[in-house]
VOBA-125543 format. One line per 4 residues: number of its first residue (from 0); their letters; for each residue x, y, z of C-alpha. Coordinates in steps of 0.25 Angstrom, whole numbers, plus 2048, in hexadecimal, padded with zeros to 3 digits. Layout:
N
NUM) A) X,Y,Z; ...;
END
This chain:
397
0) XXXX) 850,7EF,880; 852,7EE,871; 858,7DF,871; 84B,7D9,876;
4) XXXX) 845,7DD,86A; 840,7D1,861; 844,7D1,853; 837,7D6,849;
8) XXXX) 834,7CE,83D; 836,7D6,82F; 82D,7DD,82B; 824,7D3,821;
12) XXXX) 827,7DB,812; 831,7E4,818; 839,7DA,81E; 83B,7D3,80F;
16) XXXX) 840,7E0,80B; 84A,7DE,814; 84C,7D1,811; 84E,7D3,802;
20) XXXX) 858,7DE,804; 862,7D3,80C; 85E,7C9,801; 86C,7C6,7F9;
24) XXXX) 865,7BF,7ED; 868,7C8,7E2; 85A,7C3,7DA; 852,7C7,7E5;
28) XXXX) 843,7CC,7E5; 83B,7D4,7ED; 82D,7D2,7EB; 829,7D8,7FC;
32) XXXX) 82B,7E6,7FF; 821,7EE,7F7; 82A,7F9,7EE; 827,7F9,7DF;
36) XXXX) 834,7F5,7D7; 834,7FA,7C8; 838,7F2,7BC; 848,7F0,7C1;
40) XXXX) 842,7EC,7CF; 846,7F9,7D5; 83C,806,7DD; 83D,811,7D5;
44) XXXX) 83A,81F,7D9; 830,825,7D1; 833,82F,7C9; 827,838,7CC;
48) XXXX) 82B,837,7D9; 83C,83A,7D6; 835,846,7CE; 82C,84B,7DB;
52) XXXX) 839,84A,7E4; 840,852,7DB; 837,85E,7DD; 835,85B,7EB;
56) XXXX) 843,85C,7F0; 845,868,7E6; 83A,873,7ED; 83B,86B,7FB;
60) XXXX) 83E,875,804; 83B,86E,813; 83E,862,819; 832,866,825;
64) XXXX) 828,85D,82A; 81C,85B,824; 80F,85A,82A; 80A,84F,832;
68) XXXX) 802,84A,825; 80C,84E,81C; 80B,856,810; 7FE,85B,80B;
72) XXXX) 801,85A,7FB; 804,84B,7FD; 7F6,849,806; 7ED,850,7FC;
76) XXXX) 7F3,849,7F1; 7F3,83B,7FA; 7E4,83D,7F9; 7E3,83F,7EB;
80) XXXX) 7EA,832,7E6; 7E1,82A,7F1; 7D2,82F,7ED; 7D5,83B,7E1;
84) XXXX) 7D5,849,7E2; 7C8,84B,7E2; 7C0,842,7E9; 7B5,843,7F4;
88) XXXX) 7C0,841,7FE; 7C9,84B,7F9; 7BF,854,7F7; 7B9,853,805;
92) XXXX) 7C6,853,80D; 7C2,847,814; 7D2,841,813; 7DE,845,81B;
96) XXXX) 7EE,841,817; 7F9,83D,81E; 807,83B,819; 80C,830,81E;
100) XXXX) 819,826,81C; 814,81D,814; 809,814,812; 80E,80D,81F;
104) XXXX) 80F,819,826; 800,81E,822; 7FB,810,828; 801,813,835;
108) XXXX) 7FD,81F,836; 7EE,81B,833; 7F0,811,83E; 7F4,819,848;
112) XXXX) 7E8,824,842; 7DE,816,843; 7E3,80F,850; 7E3,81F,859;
116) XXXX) 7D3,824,852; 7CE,815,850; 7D3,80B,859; 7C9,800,858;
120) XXXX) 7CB,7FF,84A; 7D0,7F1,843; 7D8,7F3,836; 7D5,7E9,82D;
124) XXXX) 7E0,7E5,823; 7DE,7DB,817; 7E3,7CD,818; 7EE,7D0,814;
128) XXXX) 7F3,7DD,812; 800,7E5,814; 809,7DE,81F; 80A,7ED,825;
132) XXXX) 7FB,7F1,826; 7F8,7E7,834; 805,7EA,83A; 803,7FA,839;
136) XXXX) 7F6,7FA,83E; 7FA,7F1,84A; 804,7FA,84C; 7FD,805,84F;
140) XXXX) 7F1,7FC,857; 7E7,7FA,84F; 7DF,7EC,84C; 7E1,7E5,840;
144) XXXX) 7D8,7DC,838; 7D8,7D6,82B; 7CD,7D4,822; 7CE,7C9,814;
148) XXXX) 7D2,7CE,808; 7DB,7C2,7FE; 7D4,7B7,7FA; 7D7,7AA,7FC;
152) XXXX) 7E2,7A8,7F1; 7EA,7B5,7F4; 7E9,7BC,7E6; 7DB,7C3,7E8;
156) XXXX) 7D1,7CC,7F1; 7C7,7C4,7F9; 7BE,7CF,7F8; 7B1,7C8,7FE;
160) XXXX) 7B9,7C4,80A; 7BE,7D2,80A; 7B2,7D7,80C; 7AD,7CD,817;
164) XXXX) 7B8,7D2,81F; 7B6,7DF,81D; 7A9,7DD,822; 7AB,7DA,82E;
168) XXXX) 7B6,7E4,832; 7AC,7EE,83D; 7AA,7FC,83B; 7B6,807,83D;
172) XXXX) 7BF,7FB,83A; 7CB,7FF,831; 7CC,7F7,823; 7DA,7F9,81D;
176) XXXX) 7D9,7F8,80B; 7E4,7F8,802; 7DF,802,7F9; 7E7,7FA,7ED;
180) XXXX) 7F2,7F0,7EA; 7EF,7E9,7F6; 7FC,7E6,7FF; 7FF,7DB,800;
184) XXXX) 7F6,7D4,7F5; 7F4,7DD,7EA; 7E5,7D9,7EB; 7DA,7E4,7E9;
188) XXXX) 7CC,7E6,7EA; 7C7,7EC,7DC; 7C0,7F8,7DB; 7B1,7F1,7DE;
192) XXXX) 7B7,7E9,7EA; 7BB,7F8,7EE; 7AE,7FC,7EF; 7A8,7F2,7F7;
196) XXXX) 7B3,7F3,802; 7B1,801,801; 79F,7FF,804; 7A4,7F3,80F;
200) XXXX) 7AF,7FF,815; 7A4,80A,816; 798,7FF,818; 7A2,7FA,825;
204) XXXX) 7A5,808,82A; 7B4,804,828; 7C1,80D,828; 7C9,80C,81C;
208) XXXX) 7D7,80B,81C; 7DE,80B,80E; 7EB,807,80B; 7F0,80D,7FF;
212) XXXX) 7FE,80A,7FC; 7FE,807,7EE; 7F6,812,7E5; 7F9,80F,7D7;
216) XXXX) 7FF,802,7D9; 7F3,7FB,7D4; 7EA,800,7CA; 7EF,80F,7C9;
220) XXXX) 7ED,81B,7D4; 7DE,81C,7D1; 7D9,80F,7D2; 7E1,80A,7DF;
224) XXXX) 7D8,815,7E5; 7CC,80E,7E2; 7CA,807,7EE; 7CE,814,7F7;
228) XXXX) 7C5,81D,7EF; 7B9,812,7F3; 7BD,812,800; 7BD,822,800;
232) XXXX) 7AE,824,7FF; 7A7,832,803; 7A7,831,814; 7B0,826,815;
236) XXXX) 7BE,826,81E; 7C9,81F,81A; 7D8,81F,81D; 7E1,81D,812;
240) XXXX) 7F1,818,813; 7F9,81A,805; 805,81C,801; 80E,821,7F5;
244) XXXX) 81A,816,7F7; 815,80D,7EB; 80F,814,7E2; 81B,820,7E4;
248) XXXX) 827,817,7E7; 827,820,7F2; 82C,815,7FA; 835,81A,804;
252) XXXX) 82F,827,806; 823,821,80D; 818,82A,807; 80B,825,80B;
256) XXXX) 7FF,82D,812; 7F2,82A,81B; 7E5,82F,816; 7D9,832,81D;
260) XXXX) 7CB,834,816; 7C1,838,822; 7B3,83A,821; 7B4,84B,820;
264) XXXX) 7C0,853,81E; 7BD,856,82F; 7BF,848,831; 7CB,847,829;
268) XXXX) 7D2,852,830; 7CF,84E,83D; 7D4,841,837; 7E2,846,833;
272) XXXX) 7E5,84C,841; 7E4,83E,847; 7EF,839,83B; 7F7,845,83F;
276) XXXX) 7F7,83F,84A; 7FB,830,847; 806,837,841; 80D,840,848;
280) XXXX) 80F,834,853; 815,82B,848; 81F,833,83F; 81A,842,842;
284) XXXX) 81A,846,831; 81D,83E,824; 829,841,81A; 829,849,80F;
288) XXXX) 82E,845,805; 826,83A,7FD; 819,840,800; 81E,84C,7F9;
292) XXXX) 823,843,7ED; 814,83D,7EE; 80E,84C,7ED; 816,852,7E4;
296) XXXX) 813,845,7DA; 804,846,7DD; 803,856,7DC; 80B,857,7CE;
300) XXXX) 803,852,7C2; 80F,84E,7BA; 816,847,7C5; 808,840,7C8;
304) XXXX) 808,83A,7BB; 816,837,7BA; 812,830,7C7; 807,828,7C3;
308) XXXX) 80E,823,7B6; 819,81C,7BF; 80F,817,7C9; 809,80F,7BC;
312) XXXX) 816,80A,7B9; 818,806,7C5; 80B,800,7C6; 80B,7F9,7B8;
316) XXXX) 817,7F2,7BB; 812,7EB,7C9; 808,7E7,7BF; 810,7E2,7B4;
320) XXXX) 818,7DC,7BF; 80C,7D3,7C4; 808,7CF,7B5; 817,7CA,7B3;
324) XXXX) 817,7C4,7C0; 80A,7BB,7BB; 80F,7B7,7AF; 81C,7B4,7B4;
328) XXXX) 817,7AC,7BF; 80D,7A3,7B6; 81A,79F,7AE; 822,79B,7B8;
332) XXXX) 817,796,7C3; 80B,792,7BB; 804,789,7C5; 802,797,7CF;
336) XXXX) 7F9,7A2,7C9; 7FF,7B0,7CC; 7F4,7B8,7C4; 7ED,7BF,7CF;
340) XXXX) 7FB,7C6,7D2; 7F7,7CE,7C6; 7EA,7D3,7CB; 7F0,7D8,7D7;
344) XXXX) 7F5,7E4,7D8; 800,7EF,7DE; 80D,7EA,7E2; 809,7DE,7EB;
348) XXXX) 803,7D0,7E7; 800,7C4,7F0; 807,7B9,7E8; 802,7AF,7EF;
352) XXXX) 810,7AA,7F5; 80F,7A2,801; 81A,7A6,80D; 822,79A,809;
356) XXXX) 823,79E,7FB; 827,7AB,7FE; 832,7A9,808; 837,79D,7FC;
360) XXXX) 838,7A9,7F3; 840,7B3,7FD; 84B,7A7,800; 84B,7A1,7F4;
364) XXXX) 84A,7AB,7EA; 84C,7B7,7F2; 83E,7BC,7ED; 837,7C4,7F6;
368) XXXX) 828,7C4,7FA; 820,7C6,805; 819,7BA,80B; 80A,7B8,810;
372) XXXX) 805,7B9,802; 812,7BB,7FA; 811,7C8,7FA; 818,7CE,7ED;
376) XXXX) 81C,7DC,7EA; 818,7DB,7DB; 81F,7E8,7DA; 82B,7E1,7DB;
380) XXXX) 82B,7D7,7D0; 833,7DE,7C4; 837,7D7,7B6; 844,7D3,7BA;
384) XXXX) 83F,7CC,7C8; 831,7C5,7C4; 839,7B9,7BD; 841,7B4,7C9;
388) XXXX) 836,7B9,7D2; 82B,7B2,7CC; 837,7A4,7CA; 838,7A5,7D8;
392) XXXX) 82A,7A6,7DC; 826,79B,7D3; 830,793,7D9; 82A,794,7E8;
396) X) 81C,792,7E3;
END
């Protein structure tokens, strides 16, 4: 049965991992999958995080199953890093949740949650987002649409045709927003912008679906938020996807959560026992482990902070990373101006690299990129890599 099987392409970002791995060019760079690299281009662990697993595994004393949305501690304090402890969402109970794996793994289970209650729905995606988001939604039956979101040049929101598309998606549609860092452009809305897509979202009677992957990755915890929080008006339903592998290094724990914010704490109840059951028919319970690293980081004031400073390292040096980038570039390639790499943010940055471009700089130069914009992980750029990377992508343009 199995030998009439057609071979499947590799997966677009994925598949380049692979790739990289096979390469044999000792001066290879990997600029595709998205895992932050420090200074000597290597994933740390973070030392909160080393600290939180020390305690865990010393007063563990079960390896039983947790519940179907996993553990309590790490949902409450999921809720408090999306909208604070105390606001009218908290204070309401009007959100439920889930433990899932992964940021992947809260998108499917929201699509399984949308596609069972909601059928009918579209869910629009911007042009372009995550090479994942269309594929998981069609996977678990739902439409798919897309509505503008770059400009003509690549390096910037085209916020008035944003708008006119949003315009036109009916009612009870689903609009999927990258809450921050958007993947795979680094481009977002500013706090203003926020606020009119939130008045269009209500105004519309549209479902929100945040995808927030990368809290703390731009601006800091608090100010990622901003456009969630103005999505999260008194009444309003929403679903939120997030994750803690980025801002963490929780990687390959595959630590993410889905978060329901009904119109009553009812509502939401009733909400959650339809999750429960999305679910139990897909992987029964989540692990353990790095949700209990997550809660024991959030729910321990010193571990918090200690925390928080490394996610600002981490965060200044992707920064640091895209000023160096610049200034290297504008030596070595003057006639091209890379300057709006620098006013994007997170690890992620359309380069503007055509598909040609980018495939010169895999054989030639074994750099790795991902095409349809050049997608480059700026995360990835280090000290030691940025002079033969920004050589090599001079010598393509």
């Amino acid at each position: 049965m199995f030998d009439l099987l057609p071979m499947a392409p590799p997966d677009s970002i994925l598949g380049l991992g692979e790739a990289f791995k096979k390469d044999p060019n000792p001066k290879k760079i990997n600029l595709s999958v998205g895992v932050y690299k420090d200074e000597q281009g290597q994933t740390p662990i973070l030392a909160s995080v080393k600290e939180a697993e020390r305690r865990i595994l010393e007063s563990e004393k079960s390896k039983g199953y947790l519940s179907i949305e996993g553990l309590a501690d790490y949902g409450r304090e999921v809720q408090n890093l999306l909208f604070g402890a105390d606001h009218e969402i908290a204070v309401a109970k009007r959100a439920v949740t889930a433990q899932t794996p992964g940021g992947t793994g809260s998108l499917r289970v929201a699509a399984d949650f949308l596609r069972k209650h909601f059928a009918n729905s579209t869910v629009w995606c911007s042009k372009p987002t995550w090479a994942n988001h269309q594929a998981i939604f069609q996977a678990a039956g739902l439409a798919v649409g897309s509505y503008a979101y770059i400009d003509a040049a690549g390096q910037g929101l085209d916020f008035a045709a944003m708008m006119e598309s949003l315009e036109k998606v009916p009612a009870g549609d689903v609009v999927l927003l990258h809450a921050c860092c958007h993947n795979p452009t680094g481009i977002d809305p500013t706090p203003e912008q926020w606020k009119e897509i939130a008045d269009l979202v209500d105004r519309r009677k549209l479902l929100p679906l945040v995808d927030f992957a990368y809290q703390g990755f731009g601006d800091g915890l608090t100010e990622d938020a901003t456009g969630l929080r103005e999505l999260a008006r008194p009444g309003r339903e929403l679903l939120v996807c997030s994750s803690f592998s980025k801002n963490f290094g929780l990687y390959s724990e595959r630590v993410g959560a889905l978060t329901v914010v009904a119109g009553s704490a009812d509502a939401a109840e009733r909400a959650l026992s339809q999750v429960r059951i999305s679910i139990r028919v897909n992987y029964s319970n989540p692990p353990q482990h790095g949700a209990a690293v997550v809660a024991t980081v959030l729910g321990d004031p010193a571990l918090r902070q200690q925390w928080e400073d490394e996610l600002t390292a981490m965060r200044s040096r992707i920064k640091s990373m895209r000023t160096l980038f610049v200034a290297t570039m504008k030596k070595l390639a003057p006639q091209k101006d890379f300057s709006f790499i620098e006013r994007q943010r997170g690890m992620f940055s359309f380069s503007g690299l055509t598909n040609m471009q980018v495939d010169e700089l895999r054989t030639k130069y074994a750099v790795y990129v991902v095409g349809n914009g050049g997608r480059i992980n700026v995360a990835g750029m280090t000290p030691s890599n940025m002079a033969p990377m920004c050589e090599a992508i001079a010598a393509v343009l």
